[in-house]
mmCIF file of the C-alpha atoms, coordinates in Angstrom:
data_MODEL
# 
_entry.id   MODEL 
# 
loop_
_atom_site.group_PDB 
_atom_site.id 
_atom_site.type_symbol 
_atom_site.label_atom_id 
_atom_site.label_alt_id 
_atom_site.label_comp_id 
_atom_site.label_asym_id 
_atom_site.label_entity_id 
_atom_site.label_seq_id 
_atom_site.pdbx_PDB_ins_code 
_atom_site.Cartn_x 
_atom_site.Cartn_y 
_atom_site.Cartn_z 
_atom_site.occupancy 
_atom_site.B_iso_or_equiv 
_atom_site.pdbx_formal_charge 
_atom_site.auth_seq_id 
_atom_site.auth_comp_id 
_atom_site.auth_asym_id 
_atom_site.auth_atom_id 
_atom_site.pdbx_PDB_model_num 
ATOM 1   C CA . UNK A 1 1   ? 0.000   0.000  0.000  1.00 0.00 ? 1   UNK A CA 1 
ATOM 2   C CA . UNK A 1 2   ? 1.137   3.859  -1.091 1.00 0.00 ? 2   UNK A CA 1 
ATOM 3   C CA . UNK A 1 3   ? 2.492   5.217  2.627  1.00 0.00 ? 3   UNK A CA 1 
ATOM 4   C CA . UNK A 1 4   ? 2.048   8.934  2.131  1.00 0.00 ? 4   UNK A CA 1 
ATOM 5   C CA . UNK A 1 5   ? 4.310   11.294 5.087  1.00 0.00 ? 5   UNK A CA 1 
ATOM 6   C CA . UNK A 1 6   ? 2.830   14.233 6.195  1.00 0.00 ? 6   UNK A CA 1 
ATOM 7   C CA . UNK A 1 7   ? 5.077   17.230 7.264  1.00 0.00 ? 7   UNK A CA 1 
ATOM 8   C CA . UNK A 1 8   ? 2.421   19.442 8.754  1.00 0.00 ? 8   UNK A CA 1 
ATOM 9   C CA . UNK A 1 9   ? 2.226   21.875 11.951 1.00 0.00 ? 9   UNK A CA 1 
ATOM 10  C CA . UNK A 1 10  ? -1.593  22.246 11.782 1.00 0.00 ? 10  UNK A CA 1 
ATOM 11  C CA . UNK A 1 11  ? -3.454  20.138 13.303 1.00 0.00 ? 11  UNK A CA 1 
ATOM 12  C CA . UNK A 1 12  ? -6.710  20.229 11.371 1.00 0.00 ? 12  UNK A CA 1 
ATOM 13  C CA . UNK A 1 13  ? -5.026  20.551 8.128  1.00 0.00 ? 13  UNK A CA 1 
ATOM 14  C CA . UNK A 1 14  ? -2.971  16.972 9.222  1.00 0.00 ? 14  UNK A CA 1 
ATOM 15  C CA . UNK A 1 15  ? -6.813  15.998 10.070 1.00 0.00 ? 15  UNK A CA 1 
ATOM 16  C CA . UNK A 1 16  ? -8.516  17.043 6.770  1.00 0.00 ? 16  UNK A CA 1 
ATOM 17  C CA . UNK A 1 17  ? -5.067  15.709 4.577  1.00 0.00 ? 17  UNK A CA 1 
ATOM 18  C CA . UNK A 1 18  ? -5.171  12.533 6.207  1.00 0.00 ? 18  UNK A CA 1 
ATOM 19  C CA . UNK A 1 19  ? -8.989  11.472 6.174  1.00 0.00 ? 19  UNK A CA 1 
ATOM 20  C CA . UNK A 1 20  ? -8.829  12.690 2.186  1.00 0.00 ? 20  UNK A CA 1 
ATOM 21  C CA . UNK A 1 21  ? -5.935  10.247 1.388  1.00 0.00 ? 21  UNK A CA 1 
ATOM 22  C CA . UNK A 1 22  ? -6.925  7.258  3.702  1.00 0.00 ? 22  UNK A CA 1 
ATOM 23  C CA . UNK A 1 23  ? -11.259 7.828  3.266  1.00 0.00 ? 23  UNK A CA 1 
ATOM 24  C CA . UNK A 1 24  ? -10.979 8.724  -0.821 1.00 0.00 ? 24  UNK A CA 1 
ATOM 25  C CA . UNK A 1 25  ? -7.534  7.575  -2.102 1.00 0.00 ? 25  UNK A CA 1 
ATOM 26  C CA . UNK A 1 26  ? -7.323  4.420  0.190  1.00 0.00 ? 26  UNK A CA 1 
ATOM 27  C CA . UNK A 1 27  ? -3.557  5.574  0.808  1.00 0.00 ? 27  UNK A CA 1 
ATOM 28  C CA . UNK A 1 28  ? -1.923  4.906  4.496  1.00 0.00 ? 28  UNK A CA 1 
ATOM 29  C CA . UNK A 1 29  ? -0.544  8.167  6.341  1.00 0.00 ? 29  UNK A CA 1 
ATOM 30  C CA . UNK A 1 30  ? 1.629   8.851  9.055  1.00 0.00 ? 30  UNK A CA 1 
ATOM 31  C CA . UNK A 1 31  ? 2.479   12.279 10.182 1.00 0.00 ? 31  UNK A CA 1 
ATOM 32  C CA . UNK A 1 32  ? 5.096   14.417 11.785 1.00 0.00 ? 32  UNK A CA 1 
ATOM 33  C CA . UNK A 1 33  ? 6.556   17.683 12.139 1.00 0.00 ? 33  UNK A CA 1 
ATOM 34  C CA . UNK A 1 34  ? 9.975   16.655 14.114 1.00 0.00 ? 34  UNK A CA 1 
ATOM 35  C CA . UNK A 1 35  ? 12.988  16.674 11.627 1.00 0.00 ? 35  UNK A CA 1 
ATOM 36  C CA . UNK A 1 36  ? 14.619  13.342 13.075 1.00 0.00 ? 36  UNK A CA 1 
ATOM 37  C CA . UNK A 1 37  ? 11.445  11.634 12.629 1.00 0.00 ? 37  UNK A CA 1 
ATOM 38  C CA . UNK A 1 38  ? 11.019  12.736 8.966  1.00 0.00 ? 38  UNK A CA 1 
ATOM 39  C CA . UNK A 1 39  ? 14.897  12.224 8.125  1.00 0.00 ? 39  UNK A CA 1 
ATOM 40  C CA . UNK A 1 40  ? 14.125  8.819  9.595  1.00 0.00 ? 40  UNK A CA 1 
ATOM 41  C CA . UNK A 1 41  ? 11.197  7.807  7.992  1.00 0.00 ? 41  UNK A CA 1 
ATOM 42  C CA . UNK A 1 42  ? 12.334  8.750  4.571  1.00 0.00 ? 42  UNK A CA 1 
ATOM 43  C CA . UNK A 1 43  ? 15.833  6.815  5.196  1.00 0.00 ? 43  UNK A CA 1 
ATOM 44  C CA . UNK A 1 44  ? 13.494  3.923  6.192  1.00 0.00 ? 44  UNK A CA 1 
ATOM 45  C CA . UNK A 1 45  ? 11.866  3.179  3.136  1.00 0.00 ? 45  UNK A CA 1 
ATOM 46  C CA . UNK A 1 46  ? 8.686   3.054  4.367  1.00 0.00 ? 46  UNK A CA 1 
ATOM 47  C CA . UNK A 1 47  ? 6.897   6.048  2.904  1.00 0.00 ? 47  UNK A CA 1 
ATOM 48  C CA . UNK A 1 48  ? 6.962   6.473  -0.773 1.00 0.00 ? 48  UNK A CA 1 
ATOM 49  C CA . UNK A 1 49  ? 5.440   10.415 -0.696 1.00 0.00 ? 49  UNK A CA 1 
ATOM 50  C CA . UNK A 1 50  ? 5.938   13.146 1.463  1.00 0.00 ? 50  UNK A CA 1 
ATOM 51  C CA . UNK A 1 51  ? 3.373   15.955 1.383  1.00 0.00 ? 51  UNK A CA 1 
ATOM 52  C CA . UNK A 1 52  ? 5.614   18.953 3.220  1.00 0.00 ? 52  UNK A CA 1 
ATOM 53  C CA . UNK A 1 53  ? 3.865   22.144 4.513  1.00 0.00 ? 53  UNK A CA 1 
ATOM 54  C CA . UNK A 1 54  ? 6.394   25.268 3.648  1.00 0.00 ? 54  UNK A CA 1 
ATOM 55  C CA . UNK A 1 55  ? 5.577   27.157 6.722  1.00 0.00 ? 55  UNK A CA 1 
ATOM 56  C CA . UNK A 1 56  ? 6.671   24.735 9.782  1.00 0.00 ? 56  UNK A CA 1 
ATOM 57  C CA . UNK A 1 57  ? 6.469   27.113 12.872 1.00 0.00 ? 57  UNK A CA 1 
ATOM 58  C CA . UNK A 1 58  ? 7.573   24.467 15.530 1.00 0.00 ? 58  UNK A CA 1 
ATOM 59  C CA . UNK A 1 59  ? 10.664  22.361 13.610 1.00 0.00 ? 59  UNK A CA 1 
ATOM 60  C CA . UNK A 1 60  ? 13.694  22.710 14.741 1.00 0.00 ? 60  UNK A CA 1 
ATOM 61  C CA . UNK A 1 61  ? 17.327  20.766 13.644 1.00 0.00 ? 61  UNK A CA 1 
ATOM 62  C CA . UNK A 1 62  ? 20.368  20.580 15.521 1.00 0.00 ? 62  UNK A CA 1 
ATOM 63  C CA . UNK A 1 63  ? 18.841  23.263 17.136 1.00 0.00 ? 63  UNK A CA 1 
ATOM 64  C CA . UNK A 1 64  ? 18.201  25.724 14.567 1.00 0.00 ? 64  UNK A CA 1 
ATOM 65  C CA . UNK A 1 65  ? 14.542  26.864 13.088 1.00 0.00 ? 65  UNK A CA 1 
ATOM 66  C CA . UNK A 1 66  ? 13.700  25.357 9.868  1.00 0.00 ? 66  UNK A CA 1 
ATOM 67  C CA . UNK A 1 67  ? 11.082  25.341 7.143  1.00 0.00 ? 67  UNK A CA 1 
ATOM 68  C CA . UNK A 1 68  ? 9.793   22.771 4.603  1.00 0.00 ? 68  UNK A CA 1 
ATOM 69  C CA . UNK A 1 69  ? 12.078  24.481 2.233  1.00 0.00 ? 69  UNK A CA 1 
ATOM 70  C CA . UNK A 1 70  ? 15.217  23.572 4.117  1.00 0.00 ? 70  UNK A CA 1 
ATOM 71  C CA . UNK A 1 71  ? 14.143  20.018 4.774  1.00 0.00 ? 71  UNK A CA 1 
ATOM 72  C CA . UNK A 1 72  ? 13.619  19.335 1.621  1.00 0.00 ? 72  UNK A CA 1 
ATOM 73  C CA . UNK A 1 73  ? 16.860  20.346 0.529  1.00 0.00 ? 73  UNK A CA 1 
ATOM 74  C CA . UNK A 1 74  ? 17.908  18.007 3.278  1.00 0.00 ? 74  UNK A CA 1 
ATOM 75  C CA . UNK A 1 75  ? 16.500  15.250 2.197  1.00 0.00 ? 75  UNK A CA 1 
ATOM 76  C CA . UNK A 1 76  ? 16.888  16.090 -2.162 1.00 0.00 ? 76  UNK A CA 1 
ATOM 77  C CA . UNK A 1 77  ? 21.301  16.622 -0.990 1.00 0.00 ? 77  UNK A CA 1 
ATOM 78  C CA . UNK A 1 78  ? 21.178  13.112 0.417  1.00 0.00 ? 78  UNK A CA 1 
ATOM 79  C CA . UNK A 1 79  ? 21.517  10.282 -2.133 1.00 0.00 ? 79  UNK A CA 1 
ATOM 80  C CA . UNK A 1 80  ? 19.858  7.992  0.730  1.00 0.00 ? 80  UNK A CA 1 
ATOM 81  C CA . UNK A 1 81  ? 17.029  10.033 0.055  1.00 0.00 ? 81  UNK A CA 1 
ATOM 82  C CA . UNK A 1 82  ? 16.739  12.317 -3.259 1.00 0.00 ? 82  UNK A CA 1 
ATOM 83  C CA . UNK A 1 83  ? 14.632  10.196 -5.105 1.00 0.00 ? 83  UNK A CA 1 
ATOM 84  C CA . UNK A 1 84  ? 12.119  10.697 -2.450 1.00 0.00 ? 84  UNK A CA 1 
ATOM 85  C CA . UNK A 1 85  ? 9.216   12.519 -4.139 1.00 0.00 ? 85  UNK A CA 1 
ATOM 86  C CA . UNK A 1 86  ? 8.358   15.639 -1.956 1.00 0.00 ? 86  UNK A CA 1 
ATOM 87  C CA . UNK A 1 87  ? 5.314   17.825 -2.922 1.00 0.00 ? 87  UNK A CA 1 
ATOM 88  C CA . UNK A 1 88  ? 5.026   21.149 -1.246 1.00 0.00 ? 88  UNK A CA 1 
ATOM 89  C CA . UNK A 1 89  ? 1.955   21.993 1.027  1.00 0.00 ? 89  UNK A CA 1 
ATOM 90  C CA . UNK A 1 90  ? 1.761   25.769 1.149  1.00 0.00 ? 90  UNK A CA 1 
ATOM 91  C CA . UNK A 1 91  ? -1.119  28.911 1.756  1.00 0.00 ? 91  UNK A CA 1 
ATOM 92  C CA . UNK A 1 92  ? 1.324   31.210 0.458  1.00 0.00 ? 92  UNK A CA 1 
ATOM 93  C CA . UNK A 1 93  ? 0.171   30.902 -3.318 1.00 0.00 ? 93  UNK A CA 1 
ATOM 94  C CA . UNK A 1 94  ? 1.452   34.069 -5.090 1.00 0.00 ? 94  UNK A CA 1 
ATOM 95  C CA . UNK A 1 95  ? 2.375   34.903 -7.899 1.00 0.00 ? 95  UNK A CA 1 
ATOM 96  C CA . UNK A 1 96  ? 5.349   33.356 -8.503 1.00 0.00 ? 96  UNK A CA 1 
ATOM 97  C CA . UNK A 1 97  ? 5.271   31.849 -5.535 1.00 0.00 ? 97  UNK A CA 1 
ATOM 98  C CA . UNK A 1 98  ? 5.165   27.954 -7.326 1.00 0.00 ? 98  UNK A CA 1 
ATOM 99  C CA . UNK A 1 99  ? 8.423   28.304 -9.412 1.00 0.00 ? 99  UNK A CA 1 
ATOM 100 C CA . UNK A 1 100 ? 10.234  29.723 -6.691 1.00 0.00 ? 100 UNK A CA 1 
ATOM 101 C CA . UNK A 1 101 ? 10.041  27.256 -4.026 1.00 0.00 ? 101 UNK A CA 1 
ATOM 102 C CA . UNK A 1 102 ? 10.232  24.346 -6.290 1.00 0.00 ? 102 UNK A CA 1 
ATOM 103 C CA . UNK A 1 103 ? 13.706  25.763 -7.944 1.00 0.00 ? 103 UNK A CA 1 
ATOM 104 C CA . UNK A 1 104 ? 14.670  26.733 -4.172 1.00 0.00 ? 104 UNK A CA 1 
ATOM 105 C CA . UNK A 1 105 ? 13.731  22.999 -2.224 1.00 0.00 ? 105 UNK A CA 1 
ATOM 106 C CA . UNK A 1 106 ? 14.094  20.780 -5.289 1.00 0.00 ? 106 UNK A CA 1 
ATOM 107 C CA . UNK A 1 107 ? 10.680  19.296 -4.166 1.00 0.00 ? 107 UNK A CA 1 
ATOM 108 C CA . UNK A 1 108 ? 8.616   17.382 -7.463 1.00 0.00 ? 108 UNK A CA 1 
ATOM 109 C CA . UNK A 1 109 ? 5.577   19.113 -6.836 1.00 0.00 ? 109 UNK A CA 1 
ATOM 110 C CA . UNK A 1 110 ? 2.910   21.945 -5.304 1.00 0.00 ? 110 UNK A CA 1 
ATOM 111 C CA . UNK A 1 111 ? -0.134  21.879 -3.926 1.00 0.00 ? 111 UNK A CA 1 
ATOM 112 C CA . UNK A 1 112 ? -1.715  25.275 -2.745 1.00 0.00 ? 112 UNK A CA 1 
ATOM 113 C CA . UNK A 1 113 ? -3.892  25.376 0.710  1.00 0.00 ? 113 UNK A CA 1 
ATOM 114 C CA . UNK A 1 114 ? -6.871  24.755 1.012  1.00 0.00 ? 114 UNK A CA 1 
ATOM 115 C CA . UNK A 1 115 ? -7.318  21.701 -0.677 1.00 0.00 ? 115 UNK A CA 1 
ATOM 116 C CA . UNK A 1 116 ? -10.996 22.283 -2.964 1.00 0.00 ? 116 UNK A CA 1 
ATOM 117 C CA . UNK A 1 117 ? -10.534 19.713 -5.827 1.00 0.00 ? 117 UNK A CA 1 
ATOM 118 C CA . UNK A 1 118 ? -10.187 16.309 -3.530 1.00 0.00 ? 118 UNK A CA 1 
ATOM 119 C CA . UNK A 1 119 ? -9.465  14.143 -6.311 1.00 0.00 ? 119 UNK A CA 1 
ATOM 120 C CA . UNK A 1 120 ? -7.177  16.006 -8.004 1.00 0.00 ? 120 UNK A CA 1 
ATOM 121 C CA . UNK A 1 121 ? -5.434  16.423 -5.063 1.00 0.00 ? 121 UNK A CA 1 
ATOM 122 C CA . UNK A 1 122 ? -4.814  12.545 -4.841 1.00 0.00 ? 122 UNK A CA 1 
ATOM 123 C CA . UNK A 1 123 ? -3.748  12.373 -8.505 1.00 0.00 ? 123 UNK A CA 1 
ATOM 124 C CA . UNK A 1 124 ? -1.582  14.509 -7.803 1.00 0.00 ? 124 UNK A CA 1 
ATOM 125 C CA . UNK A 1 125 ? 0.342   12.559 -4.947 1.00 0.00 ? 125 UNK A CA 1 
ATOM 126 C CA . UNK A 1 126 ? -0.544  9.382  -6.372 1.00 0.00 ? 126 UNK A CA 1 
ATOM 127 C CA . UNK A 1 127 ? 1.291   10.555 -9.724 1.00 0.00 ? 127 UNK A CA 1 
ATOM 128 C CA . UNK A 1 128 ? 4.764   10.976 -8.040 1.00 0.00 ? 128 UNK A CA 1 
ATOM 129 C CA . UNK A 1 129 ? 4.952   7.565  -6.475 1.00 0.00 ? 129 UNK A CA 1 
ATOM 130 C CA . UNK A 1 130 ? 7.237   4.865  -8.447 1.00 0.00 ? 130 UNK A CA 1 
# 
């Protein structure tokens, strides 16, 4: 079964993602926003998608702030893990905004907050996973 990681800080968005992709795409989820947990789970092998919110308010590493950005540069430096697909979770939908943090994290995809089009927000996870 498709194991889908969610990087969120929300609560109810980790509630809505989660009962979309396990009620309507019949995909399993587990969720975190600790850095060591995500670094481990996508060395594990276990999850074959992460969906990554860009605005992380609580993560920390080694003791430093960090953002979805910077964790998925993390995880697209390391060869353990760059094939990892990533999509990027964000409100912040500018102008602009798209290009720019794909070209900045080296994630594989977007997906602007709030989730309206359920189904083509599965497709769109669901196309990323080997």
């Amino acid at each position: 079964m498709t194991t889908v990681l969610i990087v969120e800080d929300d609560p109810i968005n980790f509630r809505v993602f989660s009962k979309i992709l396990t009620k309507r795409g019949g995909l399993e989820v587990k969720g975190t926003e600790d850095v060591e947990e995500v670094l481990k789970f996508a060395q594990s092998g276990e999850i074959d998608v992460i969906l990554m919110d860009v605005s992380l308010a609580n993560s920390v590493y080694q003791g430093t702030p960090v953002d979805g950005i910077k964790i998925t540069q993390m995880l697209k430096s390391n060869p353990e893990t760059a094939r990892l697909p990533v999509i990027l979770v964000t409100a912040h939908a500018m102008q602009g905004d798209r290009e720019a943090f794909l070209k900045q994290s080296g994630a594989d995809g977007y997906i602007s907050k709030p989730v309206v089009n359920h189904q083509q927000f599965i497709e769109q996870i669901v196309s990323l996973v080997p």
